[in-house]
C-alpha positions as CSV (number, residue, x, y, z in Angstrom):
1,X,23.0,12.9,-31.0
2,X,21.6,10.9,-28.2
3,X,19.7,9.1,-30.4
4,X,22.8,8.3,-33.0
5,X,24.6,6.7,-30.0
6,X,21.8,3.8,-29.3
7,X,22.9,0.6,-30.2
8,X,21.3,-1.7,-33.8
9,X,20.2,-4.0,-31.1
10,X,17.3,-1.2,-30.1
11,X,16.7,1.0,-32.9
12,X,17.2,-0.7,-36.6
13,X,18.6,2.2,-38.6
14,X,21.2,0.0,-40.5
15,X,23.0,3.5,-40.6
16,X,26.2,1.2,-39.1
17,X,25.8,-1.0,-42.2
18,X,25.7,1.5,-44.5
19,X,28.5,3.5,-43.3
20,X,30.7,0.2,-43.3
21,X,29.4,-0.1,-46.7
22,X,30.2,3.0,-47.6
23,X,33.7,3.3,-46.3
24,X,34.5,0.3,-47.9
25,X,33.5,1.6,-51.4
26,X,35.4,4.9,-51.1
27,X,38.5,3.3,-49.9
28,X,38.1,0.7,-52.7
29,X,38.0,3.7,-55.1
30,X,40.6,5.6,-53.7
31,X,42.8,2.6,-54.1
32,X,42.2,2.2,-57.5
33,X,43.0,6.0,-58.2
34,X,46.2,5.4,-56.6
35,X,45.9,7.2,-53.2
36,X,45.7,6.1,-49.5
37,X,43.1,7.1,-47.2
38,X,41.3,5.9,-44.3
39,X,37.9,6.5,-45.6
40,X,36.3,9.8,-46.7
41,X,34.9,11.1,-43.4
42,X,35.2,9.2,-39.6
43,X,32.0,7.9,-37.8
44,X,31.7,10.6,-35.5
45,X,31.8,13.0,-38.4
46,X,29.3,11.7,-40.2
47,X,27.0,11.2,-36.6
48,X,28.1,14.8,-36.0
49,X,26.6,15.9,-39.9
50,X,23.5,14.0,-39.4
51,X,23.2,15.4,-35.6
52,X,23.1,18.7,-37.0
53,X,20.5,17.6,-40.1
54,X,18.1,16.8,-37.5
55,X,18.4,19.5,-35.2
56,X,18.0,21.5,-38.0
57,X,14.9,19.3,-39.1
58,X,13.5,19.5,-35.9
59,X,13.4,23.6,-35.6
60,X,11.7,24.1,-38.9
61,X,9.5,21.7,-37.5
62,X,8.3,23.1,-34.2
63,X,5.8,25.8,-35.8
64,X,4.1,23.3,-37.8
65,X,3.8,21.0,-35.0
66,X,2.3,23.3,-32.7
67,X,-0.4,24.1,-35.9
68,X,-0.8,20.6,-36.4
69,X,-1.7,20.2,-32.4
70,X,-4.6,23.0,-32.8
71,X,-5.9,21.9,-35.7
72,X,-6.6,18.4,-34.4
73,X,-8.1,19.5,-31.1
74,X,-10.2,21.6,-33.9
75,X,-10.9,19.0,-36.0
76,X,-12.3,17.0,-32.9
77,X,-14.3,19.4,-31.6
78,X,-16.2,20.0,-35.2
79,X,-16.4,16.2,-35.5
80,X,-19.5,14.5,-35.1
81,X,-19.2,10.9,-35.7
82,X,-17.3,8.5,-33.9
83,X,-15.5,7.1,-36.9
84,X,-14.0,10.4,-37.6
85,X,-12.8,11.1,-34.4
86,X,-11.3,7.4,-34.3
87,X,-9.7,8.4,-37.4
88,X,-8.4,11.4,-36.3
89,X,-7.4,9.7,-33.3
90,X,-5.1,7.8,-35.7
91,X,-4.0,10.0,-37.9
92,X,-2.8,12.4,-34.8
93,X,-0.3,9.4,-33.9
94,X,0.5,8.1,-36.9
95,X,4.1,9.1,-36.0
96,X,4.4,7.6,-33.5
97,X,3.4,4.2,-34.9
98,X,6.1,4.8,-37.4
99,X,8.6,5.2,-34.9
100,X,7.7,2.4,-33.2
101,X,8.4,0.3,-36.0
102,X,12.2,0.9,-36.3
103,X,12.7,-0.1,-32.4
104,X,13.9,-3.5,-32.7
105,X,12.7,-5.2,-29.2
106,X,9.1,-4.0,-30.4
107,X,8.8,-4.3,-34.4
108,X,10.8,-7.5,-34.5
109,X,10.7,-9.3,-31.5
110,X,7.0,-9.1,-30.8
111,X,5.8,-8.9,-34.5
112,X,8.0,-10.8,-36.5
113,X,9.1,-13.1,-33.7
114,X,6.3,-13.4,-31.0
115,X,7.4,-15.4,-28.0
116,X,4.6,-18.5,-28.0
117,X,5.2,-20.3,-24.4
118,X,8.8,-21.7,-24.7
119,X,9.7,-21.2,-27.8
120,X,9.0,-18.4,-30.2
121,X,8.0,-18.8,-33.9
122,X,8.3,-16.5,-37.0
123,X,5.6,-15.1,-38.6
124,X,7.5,-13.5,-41.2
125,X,10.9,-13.1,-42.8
126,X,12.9,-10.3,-42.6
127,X,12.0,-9.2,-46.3
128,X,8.5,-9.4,-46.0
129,X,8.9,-7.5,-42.2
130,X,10.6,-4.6,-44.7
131,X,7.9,-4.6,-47.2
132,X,4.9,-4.8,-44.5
133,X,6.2,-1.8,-42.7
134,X,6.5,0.1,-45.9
135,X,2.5,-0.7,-46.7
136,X,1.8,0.8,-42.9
137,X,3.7,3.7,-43.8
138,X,1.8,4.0,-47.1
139,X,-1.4,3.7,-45.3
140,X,-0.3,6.1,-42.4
141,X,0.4,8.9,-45.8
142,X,-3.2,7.5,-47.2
143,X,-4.8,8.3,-44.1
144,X,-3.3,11.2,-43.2
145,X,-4.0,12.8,-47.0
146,X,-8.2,11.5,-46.3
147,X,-7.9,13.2,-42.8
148,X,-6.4,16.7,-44.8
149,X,-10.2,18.0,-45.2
150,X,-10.9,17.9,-41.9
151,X,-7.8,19.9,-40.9
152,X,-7.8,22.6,-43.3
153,X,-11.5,23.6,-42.3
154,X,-9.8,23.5,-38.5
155,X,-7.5,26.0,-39.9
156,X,-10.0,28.0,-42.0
157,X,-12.3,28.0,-38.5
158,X,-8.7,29.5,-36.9
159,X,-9.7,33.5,-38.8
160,X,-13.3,33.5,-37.1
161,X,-12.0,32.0,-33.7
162,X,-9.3,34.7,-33.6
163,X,-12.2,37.3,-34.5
164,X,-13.8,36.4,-31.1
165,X,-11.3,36.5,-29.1
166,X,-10.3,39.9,-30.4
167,X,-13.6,40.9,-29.6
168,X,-13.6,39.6,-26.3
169,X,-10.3,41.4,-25.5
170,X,-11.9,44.3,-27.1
171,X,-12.8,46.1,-23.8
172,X,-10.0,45.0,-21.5
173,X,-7.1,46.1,-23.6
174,X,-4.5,48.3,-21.0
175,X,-3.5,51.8,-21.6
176,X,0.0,50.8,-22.3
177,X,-0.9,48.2,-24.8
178,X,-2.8,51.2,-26.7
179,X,0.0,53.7,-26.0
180,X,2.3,51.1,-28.1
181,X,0.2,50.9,-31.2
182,X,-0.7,55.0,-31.2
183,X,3.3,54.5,-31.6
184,X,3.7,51.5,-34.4
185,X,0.8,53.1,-36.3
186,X,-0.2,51.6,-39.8
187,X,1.9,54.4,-41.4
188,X,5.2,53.2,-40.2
189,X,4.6,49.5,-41.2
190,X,3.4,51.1,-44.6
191,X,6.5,53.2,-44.9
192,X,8.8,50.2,-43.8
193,X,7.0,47.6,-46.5
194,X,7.1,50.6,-49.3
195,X,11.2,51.1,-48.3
196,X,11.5,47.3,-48.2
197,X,9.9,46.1,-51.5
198,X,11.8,49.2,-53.3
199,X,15.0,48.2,-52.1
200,X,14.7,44.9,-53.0
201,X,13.3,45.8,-56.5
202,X,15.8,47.8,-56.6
203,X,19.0,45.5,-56.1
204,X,17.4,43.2,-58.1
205,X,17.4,45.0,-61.0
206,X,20.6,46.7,-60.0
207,X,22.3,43.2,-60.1
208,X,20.3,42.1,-63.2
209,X,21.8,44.9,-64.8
210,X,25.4,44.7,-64.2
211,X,24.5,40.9,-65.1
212,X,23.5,42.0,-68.9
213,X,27.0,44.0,-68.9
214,X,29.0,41.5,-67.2
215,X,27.7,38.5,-70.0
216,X,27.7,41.5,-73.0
217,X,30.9,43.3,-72.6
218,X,32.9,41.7,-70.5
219,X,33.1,37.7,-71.2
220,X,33.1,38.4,-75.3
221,X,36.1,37.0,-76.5
């Protein structure tokens, strides 16, 4: 929400713009039907919906950021060349150069309008800004999709590096941690997973079935 409530002047949405835009239309259309409204939805109820979007976004997002962290500290370590760690280097903040580009005082001000002494000249219109900061996007996706190999063999590496450390905590494990899995024994996971899968086997043909009766009995006309 913090974020929603910064200014166009610092980060270049155009969410204000579209809104407006949007507003407009509905009320046009709603005019035409013959009713009155003020719009569909208010600002702060559409800044509310998308508040909750991203904190949504951002929690399904945590686990595979924190796997994304290890396998690039991974990825280094098995890289060899300096290219590839450059690359990785890259590819690791390649998010951050994309949000960099929507920040207006940044993107536009020292890109498309660099200050040269007095007087500041343009390098590019606003068009071609849009389409040059969709090619660094496209290139971030390239690089990021050439930079997949060396990530997934991070995560493959993950099994055996897990092995190791199991077997160097093989000898220093407490009583009580061995006292709690002489309790959940293999058998009771088993019997949970067995109970589990044949319940749900078993209410989904149990709904299936009153399904076929409901659509052969019930809706003939």
């Amino acid at each position: 929400m913090a974020i929603l409530i910064v200014t166009e002047n610092y980060l270049e949405f155009g969410l204000e713009s579209g809104f407006s835009n949007f507003s407009e239309s509905a009320m046009q259309f709603l005019e035409k039907q013959g009713l009155e409204s003020q719009g569909p939805v208010s600002k702060l109820t559409f800044k509310l919906f998308l508040a909750v979007l991203c904190s949504l976004i951002g929690a399904f997002l945590t686990f595979p950021g924190l796997r994304l962290a290890q396998m690039h500290l991974d990825a280094l370590n098995l890289a060899t060349e300096k290219i590839t760690q450059t690359l990785l280097h890259i590819n690791f903040l390649a998010p951050l150069f994309m949000v960099l580009l929507w920040v207006k005082p940044i993107a536009k001000d020292y890109i498309m309008n660099p200050p040269l002494g007095k007087e500041s000249v343009p390098l590019m219109s606003e068009d071609t800004f849009d389409t040059v900061r969709l090619w660094i996007i496209i290139l971030l996706c390239a690089l990021r999709l050439a930079m997949m190999r060396h990530h997934l063999q991070a995560y493959l590496n993950l099994a055996q590096k897990s092995v190791d450390q199991m077997k160097k905590e093989a000898g220093r494990i407490s009583m009580v941690d061995l006292q709690k899995m002489n309790i959940f024994t293999p058998l009771l996971f088993r019997g949970l997973l067995s109970f589990l899968t044949w319940w749900i086997a078993a209410c989904l043909f149990s709904t299936s079935l009153f399904g076929l009766f409901y659509h052969q009995y019930l809706t003939v006309a």
